[in-house]
N, C-alpha and C positions, 0 to 999 in steps of 0.2 A: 541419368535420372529417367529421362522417357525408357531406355532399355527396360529397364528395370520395370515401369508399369507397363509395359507392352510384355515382356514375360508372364508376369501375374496374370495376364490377360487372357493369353493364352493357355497358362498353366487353371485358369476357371474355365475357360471354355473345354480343356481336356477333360475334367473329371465332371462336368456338367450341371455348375453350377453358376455358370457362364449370368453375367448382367441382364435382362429384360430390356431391349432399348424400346419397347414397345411406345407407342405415345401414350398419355395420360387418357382413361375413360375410356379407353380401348377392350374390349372386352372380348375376353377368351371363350371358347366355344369348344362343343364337345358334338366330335359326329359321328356314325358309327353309319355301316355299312361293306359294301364290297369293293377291296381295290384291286383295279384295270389300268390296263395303260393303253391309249387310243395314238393309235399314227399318226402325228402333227402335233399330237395336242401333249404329250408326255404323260405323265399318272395323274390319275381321276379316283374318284371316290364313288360309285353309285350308293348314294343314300336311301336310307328303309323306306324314304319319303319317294323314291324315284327320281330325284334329282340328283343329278351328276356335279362333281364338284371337280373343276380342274386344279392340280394340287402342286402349292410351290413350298419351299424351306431356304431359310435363311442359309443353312450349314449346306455342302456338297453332300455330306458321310450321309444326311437323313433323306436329301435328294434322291440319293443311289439305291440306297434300302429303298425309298416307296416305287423307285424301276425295277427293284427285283423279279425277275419273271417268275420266280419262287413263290412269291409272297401273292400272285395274280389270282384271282377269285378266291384270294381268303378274306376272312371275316377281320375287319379293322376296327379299332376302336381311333378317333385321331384328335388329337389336341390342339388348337391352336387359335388362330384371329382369320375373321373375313376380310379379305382387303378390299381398296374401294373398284380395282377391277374385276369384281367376282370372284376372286381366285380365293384359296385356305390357304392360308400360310402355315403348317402345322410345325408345333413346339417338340410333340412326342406321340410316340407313333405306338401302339398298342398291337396283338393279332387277339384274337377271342376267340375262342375253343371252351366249348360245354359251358360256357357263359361265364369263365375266368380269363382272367387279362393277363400277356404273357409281354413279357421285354424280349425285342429280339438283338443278337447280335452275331456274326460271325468268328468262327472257329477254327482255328489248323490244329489236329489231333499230332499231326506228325512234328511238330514244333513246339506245340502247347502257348501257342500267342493266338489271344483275344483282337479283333478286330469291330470297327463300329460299320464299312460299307461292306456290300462283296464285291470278290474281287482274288486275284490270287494271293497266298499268305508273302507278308512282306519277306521272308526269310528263304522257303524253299520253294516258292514259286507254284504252289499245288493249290487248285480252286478249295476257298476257305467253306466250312459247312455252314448252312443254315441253323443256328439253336435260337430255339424261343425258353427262355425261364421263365417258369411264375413268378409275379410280381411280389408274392411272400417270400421268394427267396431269394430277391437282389437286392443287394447293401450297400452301401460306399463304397467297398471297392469290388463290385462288379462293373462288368465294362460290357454298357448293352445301351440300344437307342433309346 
């Protein structure tokens, strides 16, 4: 029995429809800015405000992505909750280009497998591309942060 809901579990957390264990009255935030990543401190957000947001995720995959040194001084959109150590917890990670919001996820063109951190492709071992899609064109089954 427990197999079985710890599958499902997992099988929602893959397609990213994963449960909210947020607490009650918790509320989600939306920030937008430039993200950095600072020695010691791991990825930060510099907000249009000029405040710096050091930036944590539940999941590793979304971890990884907001270390990308790819993704450094680009325009973020970012989703998530303030925790009570100052830090963002972000849910979903946005990039913004000409003021539309893109899904990112990683790519092996030599394989044709989707990936959610970077990192090399599970299969032939070749550093995975950066793709950001528009958010008008990912559906249920794309595979993007």
């Amino acid at each position: 029995m427990w197999l079985g809901s710890v599958m499902t579990l997992l099988l929602l957390m893959w397609v990213g429809a994963a449960p909210t264990f947020a607490k009650e009255g918790t509320a989600k935030t939306v920030l937008e800015g430039e993200l950095a990543s600072v020695p010691g401190r791991g990825p930060v957000l510099r907000a249009r405000n000029r405040k710096a947001y050091t930036l944590s995720a539940r999941t590793t995959y979304l971890l990884h992505t907001l270390g990308d040194k790819r993704l450094a001084n680009r325009d973020v959109r970012l989703e998530g909750t303030m925790k009570p150590d100052g830090t963002f917890e972000v849910t979903h990670l946005y990039t913004v280009r000409d003021g539309k919001l893109y899904r990112v996820r990683y790519y092996c063109e030599v394989c044709n497998i989707a990936a959610l951190e970077p990192g090399a492709c599970v299969c032939c071992q070749r550093p995975t591309e950066l793709q950001e899609i528009p958010v008008s064109e990912v559906d249920q089954d794309t595979i993007a942060n």
